[in-house]
N, C-alpha and C positions, 0 to 999 in steps of 0.2 A: 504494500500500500504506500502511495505518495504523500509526501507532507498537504498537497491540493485534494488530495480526497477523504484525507484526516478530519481538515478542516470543515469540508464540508457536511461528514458527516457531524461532528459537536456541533456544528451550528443546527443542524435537524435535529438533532438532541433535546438542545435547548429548546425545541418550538420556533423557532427563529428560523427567516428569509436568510436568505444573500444582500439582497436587496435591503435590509432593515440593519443588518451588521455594516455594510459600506458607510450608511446615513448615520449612525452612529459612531463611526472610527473615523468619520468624515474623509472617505476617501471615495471618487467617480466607481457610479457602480458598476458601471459595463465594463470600465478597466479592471473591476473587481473580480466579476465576472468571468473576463478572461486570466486572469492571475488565477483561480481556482477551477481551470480546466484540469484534465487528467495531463495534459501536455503543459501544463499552467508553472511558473517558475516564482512562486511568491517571493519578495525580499523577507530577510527576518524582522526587518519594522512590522512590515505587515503582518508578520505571524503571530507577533508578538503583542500588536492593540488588538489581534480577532482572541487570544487568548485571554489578554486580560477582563478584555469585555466581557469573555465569559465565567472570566472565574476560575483560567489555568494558568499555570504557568511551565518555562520552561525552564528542567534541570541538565546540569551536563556530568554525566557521572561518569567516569572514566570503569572502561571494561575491565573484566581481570583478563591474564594472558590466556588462559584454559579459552574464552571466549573467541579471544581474539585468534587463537589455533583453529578454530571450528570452521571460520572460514575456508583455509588454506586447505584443512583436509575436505572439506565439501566439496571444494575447486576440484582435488587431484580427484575425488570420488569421480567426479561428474567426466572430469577429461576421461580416466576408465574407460567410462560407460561408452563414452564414443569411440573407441578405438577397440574395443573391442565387441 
């Protein structure tokens, strides 16, 4: 899932538009709009007043290594699969 269809889904969470979050974060809705397509590249300002508005916020927590191995062996798993 993209950080553009995260958002969209809290904002349906909440009961809440697209349309009513732009008019309140006061930012053009249709740029809003398109900021929160599936293709949509939001800045983190933006992500950031659509979180507060709701009532989130964001944490940055750094991964343990075990985690960040999961990747690498996921990658080798999957190259495997294709070569073989």
């Amino acid at each position: 899932m993209n950080i553009s269809r995260a958002l969209r889904e809290l904002i349906k969470k909440e009961n809440m538009t697209l349309g009513q979050v732009a008019r309140v974060i006061g930012v053009d809705r249709s740029s809003f709009y398109r900021t929160l397509r599936d293709e949509g590249n939001p800045e983190r300002k933006t992500i950031e007043m659509v979180l507060d508005h709701l009532g989130y916020e964001i944490r940055y927590v750094k991964l343990s290594r075990k985690v960040l191995n999961y990747g690498k062996a996921f990658k080798q798993r999957k190259e495997r699969k294709q070569v073989g």
